[in-house]
C-alpha positions as CSV (number, residue, x, y, z in Angstrom):
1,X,74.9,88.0,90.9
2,X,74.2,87.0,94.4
3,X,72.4,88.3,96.7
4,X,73.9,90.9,99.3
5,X,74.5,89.8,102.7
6,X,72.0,92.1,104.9
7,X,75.1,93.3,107.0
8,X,77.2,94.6,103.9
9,X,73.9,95.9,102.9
10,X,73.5,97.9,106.1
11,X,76.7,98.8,106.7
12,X,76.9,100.7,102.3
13,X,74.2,102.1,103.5
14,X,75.5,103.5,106.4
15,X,78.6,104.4,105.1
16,X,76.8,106.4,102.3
17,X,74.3,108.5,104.5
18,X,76.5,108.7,107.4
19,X,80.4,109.0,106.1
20,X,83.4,109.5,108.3
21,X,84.8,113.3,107.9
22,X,87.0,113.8,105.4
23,X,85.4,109.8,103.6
24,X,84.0,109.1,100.8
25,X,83.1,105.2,99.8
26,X,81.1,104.1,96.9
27,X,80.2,100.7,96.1
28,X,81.4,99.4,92.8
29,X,78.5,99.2,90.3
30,X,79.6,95.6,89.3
31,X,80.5,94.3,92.8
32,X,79.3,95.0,96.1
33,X,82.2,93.9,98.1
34,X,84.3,96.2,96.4
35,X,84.6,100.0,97.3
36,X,86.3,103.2,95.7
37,X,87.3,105.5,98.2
38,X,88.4,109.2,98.6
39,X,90.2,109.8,102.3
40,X,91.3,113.8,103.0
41,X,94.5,113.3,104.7
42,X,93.8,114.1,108.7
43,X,94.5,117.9,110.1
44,X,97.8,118.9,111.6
45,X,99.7,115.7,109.8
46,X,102.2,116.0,106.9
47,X,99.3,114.4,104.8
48,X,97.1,117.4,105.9
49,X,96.6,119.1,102.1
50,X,96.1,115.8,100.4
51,X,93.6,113.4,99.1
52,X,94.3,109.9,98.8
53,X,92.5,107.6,96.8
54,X,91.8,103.7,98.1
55,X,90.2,100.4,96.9
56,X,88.8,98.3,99.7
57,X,87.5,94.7,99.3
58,X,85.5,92.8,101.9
59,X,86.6,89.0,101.7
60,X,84.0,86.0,101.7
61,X,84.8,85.6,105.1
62,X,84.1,89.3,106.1
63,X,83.7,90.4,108.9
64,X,85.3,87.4,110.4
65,X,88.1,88.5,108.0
66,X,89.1,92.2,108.1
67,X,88.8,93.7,104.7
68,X,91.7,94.7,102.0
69,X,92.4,98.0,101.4
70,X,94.9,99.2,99.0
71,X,96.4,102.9,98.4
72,X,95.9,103.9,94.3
73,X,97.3,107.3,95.5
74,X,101.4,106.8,96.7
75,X,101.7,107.8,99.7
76,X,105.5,107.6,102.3
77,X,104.4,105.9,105.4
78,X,105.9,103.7,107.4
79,X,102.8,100.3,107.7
80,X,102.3,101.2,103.8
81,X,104.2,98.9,101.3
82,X,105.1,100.4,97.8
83,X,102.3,98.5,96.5
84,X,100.0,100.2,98.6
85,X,99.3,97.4,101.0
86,X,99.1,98.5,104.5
87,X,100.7,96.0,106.3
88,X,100.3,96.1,109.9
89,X,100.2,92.4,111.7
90,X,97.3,93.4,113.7
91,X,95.1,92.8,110.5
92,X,96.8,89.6,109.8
């Protein structure tokens, strides 16, 4: 495999000592661009109680490129397709 760019590098290792509340991101053991991810749902929303479970891939061209993130877990929301795909043109 190749070696890791040093700003993905950083930025795992970041993400892993330093996590967003309520985050969880772990690096997939066979590909470094690829991430498994546990999200709590935020307080005082209808997605409050739940945990939602995400894949998130940073492109060749990251961070030029915004990543891909996916929801595993369904989930009713307005910029989330029924695949999972949010889809906002912002990220486009």
């Amino acid at each position: 495999m190749a070696a890791i760019p040093k700003r993905i590098e950083k930025e795992t290792q970041k993400l892993s000592s330093e996590p967003p509340p309520g985050v969880t991101a772990v690096p997939d053991k066979d590909n470094y661009r690829y991430f498994h991810i546990n999200m709590s749902g935020p307080d005082g929303t209808p997605y409050e109680a739940g945990v939602y479970v995400l894949e998130l891939f940073l492109p060749e061209g990251y961070p030029m490129e915004p990543p891909k993130v996916r929801f595993l877990t369904k989930i009713y929301h307005p910029n989330i397709d029924k695949l999972g795909r949010i889809c906002l043109d912002v990220l486009k």
